[in-house]
Backbone as CSV, one residue per row, in Angstrom:
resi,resn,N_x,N_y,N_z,CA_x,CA_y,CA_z,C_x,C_y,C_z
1,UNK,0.846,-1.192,0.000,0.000,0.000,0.000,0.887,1.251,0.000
2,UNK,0.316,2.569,-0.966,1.349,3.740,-1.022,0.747,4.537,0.343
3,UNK,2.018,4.860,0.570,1.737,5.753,1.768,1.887,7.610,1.664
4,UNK,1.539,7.736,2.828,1.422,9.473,2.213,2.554,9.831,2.024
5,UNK,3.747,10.070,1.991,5.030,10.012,1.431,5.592,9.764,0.155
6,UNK,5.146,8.376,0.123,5.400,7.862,-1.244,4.272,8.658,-2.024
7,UNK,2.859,8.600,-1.861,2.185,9.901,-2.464,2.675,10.857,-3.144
8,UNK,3.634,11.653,-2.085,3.828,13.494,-1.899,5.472,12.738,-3.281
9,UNK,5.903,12.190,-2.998,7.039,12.056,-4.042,6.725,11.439,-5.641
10,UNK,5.744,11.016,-5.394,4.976,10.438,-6.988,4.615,11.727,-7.486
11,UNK,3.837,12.952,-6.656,3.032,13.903,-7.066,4.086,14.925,-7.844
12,UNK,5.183,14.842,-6.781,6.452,15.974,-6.867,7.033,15.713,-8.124
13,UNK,7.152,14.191,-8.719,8.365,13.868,-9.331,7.377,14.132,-11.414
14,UNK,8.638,15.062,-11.779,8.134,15.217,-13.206,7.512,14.001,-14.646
15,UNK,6.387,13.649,-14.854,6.185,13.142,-15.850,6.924,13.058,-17.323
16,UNK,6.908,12.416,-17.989,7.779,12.183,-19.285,7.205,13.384,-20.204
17,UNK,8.909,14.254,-20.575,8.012,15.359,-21.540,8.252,16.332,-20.623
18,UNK,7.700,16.314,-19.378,7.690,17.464,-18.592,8.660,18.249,-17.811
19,UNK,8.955,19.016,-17.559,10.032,19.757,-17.191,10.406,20.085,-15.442
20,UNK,11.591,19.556,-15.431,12.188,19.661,-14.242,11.838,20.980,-13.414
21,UNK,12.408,21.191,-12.124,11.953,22.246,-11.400,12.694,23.430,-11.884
22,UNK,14.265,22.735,-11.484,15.413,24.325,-12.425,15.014,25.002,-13.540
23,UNK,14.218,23.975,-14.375,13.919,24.352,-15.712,13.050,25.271,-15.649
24,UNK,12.069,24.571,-15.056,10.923,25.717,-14.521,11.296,26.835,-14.134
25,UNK,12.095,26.911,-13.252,12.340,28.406,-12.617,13.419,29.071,-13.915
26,UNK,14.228,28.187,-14.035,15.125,29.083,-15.798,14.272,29.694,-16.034
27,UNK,13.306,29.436,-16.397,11.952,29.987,-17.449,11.821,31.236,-17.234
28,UNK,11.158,31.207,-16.172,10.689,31.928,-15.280,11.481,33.378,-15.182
29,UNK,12.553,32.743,-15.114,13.681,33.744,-14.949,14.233,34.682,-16.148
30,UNK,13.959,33.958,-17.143,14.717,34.442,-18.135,13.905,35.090,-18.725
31,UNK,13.914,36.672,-19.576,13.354,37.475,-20.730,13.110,36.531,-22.248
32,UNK,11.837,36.409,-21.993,11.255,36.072,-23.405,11.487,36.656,-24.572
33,UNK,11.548,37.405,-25.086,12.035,38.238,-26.061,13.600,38.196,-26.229
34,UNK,14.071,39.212,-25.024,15.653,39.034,-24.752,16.749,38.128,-24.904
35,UNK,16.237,36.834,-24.127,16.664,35.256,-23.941,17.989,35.738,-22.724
36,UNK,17.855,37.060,-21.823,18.634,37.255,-20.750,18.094,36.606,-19.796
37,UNK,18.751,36.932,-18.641,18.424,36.615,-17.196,17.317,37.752,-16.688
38,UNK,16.275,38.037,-16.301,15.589,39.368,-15.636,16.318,39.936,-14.613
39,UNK,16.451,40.864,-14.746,17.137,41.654,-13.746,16.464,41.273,-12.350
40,UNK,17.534,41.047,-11.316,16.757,41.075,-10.153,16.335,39.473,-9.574
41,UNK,16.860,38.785,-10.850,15.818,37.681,-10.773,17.664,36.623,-10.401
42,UNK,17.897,36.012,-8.795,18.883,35.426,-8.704,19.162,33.788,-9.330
43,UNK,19.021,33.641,-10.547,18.529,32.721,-11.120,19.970,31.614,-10.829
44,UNK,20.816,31.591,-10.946,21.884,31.325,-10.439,21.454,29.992,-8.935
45,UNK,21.215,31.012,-8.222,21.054,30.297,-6.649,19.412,29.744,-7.295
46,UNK,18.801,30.559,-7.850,17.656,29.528,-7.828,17.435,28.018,-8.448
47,UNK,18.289,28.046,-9.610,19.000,26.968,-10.497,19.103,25.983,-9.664
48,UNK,20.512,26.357,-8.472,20.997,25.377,-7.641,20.333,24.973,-6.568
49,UNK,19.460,25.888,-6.391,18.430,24.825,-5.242,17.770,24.359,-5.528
50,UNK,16.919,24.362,-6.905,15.853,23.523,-7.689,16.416,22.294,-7.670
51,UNK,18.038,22.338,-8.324,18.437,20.991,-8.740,18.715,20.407,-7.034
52,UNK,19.048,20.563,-6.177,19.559,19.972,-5.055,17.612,19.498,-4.574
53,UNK,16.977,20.576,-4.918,15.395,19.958,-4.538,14.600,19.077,-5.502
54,UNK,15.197,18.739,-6.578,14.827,17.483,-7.667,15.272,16.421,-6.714
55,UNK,16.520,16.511,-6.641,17.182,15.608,-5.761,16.894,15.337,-4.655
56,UNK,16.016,15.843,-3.343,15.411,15.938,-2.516,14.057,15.177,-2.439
57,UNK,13.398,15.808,-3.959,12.433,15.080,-3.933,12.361,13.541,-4.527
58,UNK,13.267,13.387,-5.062,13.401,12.013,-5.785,13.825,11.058,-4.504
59,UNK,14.386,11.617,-3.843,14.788,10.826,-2.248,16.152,10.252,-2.577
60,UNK,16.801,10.783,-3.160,18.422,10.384,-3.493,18.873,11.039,-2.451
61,UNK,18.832,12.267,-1.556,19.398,13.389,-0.804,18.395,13.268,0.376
62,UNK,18.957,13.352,1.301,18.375,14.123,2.559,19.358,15.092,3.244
63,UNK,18.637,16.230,3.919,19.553,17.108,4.989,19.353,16.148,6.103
64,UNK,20.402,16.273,6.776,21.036,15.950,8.118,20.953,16.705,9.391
65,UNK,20.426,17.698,9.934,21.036,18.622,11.195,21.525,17.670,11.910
66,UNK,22.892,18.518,11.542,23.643,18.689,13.256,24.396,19.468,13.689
67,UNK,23.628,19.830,14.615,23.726,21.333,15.583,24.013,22.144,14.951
68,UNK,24.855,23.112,14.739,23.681,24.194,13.783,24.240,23.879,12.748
69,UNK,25.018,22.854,12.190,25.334,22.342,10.569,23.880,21.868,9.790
70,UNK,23.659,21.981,8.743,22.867,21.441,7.682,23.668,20.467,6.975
71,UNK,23.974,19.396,6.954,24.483,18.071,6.076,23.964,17.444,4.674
72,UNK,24.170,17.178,4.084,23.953,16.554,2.343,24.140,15.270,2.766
73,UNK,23.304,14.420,2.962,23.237,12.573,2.985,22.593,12.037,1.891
74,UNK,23.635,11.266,1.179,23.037,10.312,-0.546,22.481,9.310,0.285
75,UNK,21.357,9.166,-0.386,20.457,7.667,-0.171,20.859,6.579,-0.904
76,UNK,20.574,7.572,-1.998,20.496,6.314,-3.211,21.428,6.930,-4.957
77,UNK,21.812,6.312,-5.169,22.765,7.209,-6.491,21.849,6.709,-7.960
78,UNK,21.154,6.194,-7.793,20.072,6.090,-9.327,20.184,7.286,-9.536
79,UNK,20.555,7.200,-11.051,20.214,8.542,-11.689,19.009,8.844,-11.891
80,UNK,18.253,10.199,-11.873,16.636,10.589,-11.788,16.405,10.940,-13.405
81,UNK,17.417,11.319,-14.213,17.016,11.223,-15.657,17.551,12.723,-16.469
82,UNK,18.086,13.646,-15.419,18.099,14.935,-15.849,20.189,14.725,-15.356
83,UNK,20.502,15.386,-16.713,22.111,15.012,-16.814,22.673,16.199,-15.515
84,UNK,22.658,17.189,-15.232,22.825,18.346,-14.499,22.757,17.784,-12.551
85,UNK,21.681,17.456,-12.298,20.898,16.692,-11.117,21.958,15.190,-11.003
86,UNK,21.835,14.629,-11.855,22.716,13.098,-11.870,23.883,13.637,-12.165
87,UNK,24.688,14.313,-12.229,26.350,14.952,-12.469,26.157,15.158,-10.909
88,UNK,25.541,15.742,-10.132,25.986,16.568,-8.849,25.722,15.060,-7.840
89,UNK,24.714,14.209,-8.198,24.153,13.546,-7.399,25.589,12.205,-7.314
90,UNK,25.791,12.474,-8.850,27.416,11.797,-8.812,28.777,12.380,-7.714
91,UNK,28.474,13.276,-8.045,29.691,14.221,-6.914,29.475,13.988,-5.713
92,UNK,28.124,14.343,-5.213,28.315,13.983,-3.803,28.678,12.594,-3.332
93,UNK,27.737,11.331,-4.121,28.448,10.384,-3.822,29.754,9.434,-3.595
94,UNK,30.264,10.498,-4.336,31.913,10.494,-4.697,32.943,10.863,-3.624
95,UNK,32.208,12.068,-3.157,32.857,13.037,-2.391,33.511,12.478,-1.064
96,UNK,34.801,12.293,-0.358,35.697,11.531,0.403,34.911,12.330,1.771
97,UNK,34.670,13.385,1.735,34.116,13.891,3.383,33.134,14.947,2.689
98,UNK,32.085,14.386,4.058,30.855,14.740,4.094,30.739,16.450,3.915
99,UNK,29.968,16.955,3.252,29.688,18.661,3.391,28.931,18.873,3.230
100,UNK,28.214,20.462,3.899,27.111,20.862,4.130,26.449,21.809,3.221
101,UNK,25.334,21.456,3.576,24.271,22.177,2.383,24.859,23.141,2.009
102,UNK,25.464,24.052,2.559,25.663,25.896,2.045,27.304,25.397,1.086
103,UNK,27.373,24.313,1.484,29.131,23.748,0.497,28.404,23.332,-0.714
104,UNK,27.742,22.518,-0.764,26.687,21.800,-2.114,26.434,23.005,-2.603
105,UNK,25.422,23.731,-1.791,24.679,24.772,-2.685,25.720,25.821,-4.038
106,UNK,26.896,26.064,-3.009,27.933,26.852,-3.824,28.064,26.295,-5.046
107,UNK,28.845,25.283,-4.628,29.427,24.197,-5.811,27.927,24.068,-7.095
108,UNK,27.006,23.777,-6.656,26.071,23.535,-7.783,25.886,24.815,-8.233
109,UNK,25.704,25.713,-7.736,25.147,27.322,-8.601,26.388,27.668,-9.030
110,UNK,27.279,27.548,-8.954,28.883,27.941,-9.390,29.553,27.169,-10.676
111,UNK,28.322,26.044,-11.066,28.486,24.966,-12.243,29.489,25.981,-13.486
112,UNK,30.346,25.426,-14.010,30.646,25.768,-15.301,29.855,25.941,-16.474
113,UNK,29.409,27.218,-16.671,28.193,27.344,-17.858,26.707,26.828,-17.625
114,UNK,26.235,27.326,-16.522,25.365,26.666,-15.794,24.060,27.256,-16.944
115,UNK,23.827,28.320,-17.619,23.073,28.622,-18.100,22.757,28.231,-19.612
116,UNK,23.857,27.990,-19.866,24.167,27.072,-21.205,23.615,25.996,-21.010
117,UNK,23.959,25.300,-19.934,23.762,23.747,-19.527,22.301,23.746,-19.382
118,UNK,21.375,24.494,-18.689,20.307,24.147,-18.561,19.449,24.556,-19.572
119,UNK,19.859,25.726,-20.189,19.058,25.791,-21.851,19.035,24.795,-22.838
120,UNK,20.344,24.271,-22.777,21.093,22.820,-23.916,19.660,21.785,-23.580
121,UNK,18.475,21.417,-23.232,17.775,21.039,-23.494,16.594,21.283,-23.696
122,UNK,16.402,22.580,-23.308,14.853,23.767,-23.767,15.180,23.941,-25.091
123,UNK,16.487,24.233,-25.681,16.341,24.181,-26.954,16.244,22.898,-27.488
124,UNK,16.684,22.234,-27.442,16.610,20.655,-28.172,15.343,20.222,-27.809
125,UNK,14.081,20.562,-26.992,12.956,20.412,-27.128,11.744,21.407,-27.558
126,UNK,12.665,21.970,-28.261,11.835,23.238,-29.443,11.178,24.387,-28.397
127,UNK,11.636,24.500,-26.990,11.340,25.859,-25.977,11.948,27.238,-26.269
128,UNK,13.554,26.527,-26.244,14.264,27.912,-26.183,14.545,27.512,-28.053
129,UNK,15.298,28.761,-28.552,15.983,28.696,-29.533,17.604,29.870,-29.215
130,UNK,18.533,29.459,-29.653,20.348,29.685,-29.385,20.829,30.669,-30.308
131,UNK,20.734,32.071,-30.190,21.145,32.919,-30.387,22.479,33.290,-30.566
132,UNK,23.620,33.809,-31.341,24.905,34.086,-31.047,24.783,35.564,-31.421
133,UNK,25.678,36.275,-31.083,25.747,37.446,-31.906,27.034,38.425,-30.578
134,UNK,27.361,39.806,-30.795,28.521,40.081,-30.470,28.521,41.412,-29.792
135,UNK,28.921,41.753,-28.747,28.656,43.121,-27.999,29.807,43.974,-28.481
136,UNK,29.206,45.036,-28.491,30.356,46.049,-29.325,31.256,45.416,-30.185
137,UNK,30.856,44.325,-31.171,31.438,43.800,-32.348,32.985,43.170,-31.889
138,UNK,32.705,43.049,-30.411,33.907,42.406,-29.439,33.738,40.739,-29.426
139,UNK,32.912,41.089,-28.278,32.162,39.747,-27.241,31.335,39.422,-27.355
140,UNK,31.697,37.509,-27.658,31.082,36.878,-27.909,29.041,36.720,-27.078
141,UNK,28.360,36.417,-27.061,27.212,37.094,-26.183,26.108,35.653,-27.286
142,UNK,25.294,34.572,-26.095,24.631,33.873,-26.832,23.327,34.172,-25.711
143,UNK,22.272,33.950,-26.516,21.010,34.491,-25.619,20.331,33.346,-26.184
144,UNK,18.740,33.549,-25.508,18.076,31.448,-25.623,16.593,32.562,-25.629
145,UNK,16.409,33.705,-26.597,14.828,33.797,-26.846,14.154,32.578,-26.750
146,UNK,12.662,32.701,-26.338,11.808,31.668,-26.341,10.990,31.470,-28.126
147,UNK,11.211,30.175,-28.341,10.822,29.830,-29.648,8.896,29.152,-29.578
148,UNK,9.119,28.663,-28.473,7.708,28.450,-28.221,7.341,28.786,-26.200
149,UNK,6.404,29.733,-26.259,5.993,30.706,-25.019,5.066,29.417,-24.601
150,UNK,4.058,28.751,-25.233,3.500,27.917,-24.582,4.042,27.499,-23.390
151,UNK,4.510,26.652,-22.934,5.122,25.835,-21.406,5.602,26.868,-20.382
152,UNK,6.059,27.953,-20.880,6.246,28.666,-19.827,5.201,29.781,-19.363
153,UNK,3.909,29.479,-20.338,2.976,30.627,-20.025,1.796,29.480,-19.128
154,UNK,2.120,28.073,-19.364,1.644,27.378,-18.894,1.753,27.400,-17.288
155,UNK,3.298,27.625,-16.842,3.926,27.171,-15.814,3.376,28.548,-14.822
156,UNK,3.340,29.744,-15.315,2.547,30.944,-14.967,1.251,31.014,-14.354
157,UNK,0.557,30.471,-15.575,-0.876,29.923,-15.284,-1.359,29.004,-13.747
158,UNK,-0.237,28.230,-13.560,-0.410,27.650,-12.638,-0.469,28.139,-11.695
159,UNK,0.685,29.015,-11.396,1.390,29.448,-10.485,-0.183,30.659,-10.103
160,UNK,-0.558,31.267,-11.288,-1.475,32.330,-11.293,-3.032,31.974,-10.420
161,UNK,-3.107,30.568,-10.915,-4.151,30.010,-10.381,-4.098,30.025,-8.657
162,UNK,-2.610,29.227,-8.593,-2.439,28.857,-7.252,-2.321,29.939,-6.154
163,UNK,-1.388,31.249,-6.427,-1.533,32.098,-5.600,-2.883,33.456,-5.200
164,UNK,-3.542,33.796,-6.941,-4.484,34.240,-6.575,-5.893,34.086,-7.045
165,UNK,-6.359,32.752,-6.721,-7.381,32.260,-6.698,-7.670,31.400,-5.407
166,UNK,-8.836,31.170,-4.725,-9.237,30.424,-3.603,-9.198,28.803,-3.932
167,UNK,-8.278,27.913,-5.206,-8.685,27.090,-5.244,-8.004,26.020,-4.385
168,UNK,-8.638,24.663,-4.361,-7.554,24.105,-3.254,-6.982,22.769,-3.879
169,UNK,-6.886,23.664,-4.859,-5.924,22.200,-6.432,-4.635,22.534,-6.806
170,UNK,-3.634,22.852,-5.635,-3.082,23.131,-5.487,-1.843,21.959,-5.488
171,UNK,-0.994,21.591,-6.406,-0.329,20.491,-6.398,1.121,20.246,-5.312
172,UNK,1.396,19.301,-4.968,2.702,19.715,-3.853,4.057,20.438,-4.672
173,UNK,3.624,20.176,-5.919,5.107,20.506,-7.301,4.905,21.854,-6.905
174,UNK,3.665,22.324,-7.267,3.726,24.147,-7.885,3.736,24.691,-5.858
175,UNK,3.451,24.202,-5.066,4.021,24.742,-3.842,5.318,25.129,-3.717
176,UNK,5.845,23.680,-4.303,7.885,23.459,-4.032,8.140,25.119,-5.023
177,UNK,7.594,24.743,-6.500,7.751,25.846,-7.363,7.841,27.510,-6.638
178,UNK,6.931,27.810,-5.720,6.106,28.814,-5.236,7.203,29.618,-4.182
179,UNK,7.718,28.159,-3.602,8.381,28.841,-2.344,10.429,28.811,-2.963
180,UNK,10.420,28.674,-4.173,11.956,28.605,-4.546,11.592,29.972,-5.467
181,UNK,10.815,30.617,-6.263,9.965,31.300,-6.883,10.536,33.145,-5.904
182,UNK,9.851,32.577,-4.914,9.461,33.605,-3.754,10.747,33.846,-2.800
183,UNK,11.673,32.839,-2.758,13.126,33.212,-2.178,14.040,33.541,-3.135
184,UNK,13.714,33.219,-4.058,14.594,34.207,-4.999,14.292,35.636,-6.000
185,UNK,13.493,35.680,-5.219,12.817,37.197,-6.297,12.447,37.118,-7.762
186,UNK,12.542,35.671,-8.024,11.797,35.295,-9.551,10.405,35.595,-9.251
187,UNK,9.860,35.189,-7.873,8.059,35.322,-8.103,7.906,36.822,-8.384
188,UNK,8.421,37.990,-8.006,8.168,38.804,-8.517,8.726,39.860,-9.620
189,UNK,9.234,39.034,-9.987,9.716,39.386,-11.974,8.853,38.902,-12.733
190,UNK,7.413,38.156,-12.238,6.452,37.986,-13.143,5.169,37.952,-12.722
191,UNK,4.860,38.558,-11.828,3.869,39.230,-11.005,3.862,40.413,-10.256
192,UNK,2.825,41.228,-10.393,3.632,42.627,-9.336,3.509,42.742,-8.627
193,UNK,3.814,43.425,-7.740,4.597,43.345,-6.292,3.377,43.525,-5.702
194,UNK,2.528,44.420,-6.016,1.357,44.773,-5.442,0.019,43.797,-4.891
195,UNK,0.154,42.995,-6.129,-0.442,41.536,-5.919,-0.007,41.112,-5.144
196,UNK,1.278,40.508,-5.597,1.902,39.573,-4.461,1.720,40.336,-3.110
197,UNK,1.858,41.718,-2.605,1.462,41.886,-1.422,0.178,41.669,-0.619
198,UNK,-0.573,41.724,-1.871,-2.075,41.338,-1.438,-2.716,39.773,-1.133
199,UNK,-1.802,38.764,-1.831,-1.889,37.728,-2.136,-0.848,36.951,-0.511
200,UNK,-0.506,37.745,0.349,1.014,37.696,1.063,0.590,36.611,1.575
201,UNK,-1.071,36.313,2.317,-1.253,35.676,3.676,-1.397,33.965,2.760
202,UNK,-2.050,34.030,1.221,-2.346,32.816,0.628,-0.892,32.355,0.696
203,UNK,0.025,32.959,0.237,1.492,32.373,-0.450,2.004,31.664,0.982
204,UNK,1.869,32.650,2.018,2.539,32.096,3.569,1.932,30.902,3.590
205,UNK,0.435,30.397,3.254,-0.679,29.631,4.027,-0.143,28.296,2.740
206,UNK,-0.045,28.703,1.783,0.523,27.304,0.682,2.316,26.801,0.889
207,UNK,3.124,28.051,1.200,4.338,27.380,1.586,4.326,26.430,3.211
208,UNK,3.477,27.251,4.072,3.134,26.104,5.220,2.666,25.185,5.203
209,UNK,1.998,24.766,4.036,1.144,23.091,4.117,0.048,23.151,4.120
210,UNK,-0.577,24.477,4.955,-1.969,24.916,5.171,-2.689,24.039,4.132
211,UNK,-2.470,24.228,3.197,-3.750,23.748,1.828,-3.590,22.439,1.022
212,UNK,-2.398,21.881,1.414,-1.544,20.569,0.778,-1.468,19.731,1.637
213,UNK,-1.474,19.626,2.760,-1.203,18.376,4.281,0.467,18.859,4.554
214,UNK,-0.117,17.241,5.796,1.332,17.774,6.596,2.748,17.298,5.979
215,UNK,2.294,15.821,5.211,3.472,15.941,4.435,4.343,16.461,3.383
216,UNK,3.247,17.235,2.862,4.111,18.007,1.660,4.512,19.076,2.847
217,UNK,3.854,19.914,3.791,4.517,20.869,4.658,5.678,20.481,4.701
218,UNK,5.898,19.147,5.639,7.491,18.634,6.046,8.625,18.881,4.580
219,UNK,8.183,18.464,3.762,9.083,18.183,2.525,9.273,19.861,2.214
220,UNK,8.473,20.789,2.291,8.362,22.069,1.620,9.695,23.014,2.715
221,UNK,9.155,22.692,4.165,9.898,23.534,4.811,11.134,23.255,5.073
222,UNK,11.914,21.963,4.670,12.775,21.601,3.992,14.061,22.014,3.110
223,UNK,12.272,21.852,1.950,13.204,22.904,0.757,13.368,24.172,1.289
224,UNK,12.575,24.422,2.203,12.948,26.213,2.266,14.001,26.264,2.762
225,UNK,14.477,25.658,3.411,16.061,25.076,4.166,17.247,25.245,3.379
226,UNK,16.947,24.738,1.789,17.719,25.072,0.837,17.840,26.077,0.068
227,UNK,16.694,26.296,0.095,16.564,27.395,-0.425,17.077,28.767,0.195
228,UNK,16.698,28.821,1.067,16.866,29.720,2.230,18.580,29.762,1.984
229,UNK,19.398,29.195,2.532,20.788,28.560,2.183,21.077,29.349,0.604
230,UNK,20.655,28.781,0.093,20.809,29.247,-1.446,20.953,30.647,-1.455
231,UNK,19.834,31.472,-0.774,19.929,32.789,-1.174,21.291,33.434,-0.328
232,UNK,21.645,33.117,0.873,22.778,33.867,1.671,24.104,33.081,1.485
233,UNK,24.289,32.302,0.670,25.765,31.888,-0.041,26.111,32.358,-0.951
234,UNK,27.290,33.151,-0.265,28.312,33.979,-1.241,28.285,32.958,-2.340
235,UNK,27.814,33.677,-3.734,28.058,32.867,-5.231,29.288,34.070,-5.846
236,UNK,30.628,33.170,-5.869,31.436,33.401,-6.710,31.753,32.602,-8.013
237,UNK,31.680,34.505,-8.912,31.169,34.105,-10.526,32.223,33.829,-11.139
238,UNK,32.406,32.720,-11.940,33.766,32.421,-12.313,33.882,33.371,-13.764
C-alpha cells in the first residue's frame, strides 16, 4: 500500500516530456524576447536549489542537522534522468568527506556554464531557440529567446491560479515551485509586487502546508532550508 510520502514524491516527481523544477524556474527567470536573465531575478542560486530539490524530492538526498550544521546525505545514487541533477548527485556520492548544504549549494550554482547547460535542453525540445551574436562587435554574447511561449505561459498559469485564486488544487510541485519562486525574487519578476502583497497571507498559508497536508509541509519547509541557504551563499562568478 502507497503511503502518504510515497504519495507526496509520486506527485512531486516530473512526468515524461515534462520539465524539471530548475527548468521551470530558468523559465521563469529568463526574458522572453531578450533570452537574458531578468534583472533582479537570482537565477543562479535559484537553479541550484531547484536541482539539489529534484534531488530531494526524488529521495536520493536528505539534509542531516547537526547542531547548527545542515548536512547533504546520498540515499540512493540512481540517476533521476536529468544530466545536471545526476552529475551533482554523482559528486556527492563520490565526495571523500561529508559537506554541508551551504558547500553543495555553492558548488552547484557555481556549475561551469550553468546557463548554457540548462538551456542545452529547452532548446533541443523546441522551448528555447540559441542565439549568437557580439557586444560592441567584441564579445562573444549567446542568448536562448523563447521559440515556443506555450510551457512557460503554462507554468505561470499555474502558479497564477495557485496564488491568486481560492482554489484548493493546489499540487505539492507548484508549492515546491512557489516557495523557490518567492526566495529568490523570480516570483516577482512575473507578477507585481502589489499583488503579491495582497496575495502575502495565501502564499505564507501554501508554503506552510496549510492547503496541501502535513506531508508536503514537512518536505516544503525543507526545501525552504535550501533554499533559504541558497539565497545567503556567497556565489562566486567564475
Amino acid at each position: 500500500m502507497e503511503s502518504a510520502a510515497d504519495t507526496v514524491i509520486r506527485d512531486l516527481r516530473p512526468m515524461t516530456h515534462e520539465l524539471f523544477l530548475h527548468e521551470e524556474v530558468f523559465l521563469l527567470a529568463l526574458s522572453d524576447e531578450k533570452g537574458s536573465i531578468l534583472s533582479g531575478a537570482w537565477y543562479q542560486q535559484a537553479v541550484g536549489g531547484a536541482i539539489l530539490s529534484e534531488l530531494l524530492m526524488a529521495e536520493r538526498v536528505r539534509i542531516d542537522k547537526q547542531g547548527k550544521k545542515s548536512m547533504v546525505e546520498v540515499l540512493r545514487t540512481e540517476p533521476i534522468g536529468e544530466s545536471l541533477a545526476d552529475e551533482w548527485l554523482a559528486k556527492m556520492a563520490a565526495s571523500p568527506k561529508a559537506k554541508t548544504l551551504g558547500d553543495w549549494l555553492s558548488k552547484i550554482s557555481n556549475t561551469k556554464d550553468l546557463k548554457e547547460r540548462v538551456a542545452r535542453r529547452l532548446v533541443g525540445i523546441g522551448i528555447l531557440e540559441e542565439q549568437s551574436d557580439k557586444v560592441l562587435f567584441v564579445f562573444n554574447r549567446t542568448r536562448y529567446p523563447e521559440a515556443n511561449s506555450g510551457p512557460e505561459q503554462a507554468i505561470i498559469e499555474r502558479l497564477r491560479k495557485a496564488i491568486f485564486t481560492d482554489t484548493s488544487e493546489v499540487s505539492p510541485r507548484d508549492v515546491a515551485l512557489i516557495s523557490i519562486a518567492k526566495s529568490t525574487d523570480v516570483l516577482s519578476c512575473i507578477f507585481d509586487r502589489r499583488e503579491l502583497k495582497q496575495a502575502k497571507q495565501r502564499i505564507e498559508a501554501l508554503i506552510a502546508g496549510d492547503l496541501t497536508g502535513k506531508a508536503v509541509a514537512e518536505l516544503v519547509q525543507t526545501m525552504i532550508v535550501v533554499i533559504t541557504t541558497a539565497c545567503i551563499v556567497p556565489i562566486i562568478v567564475s
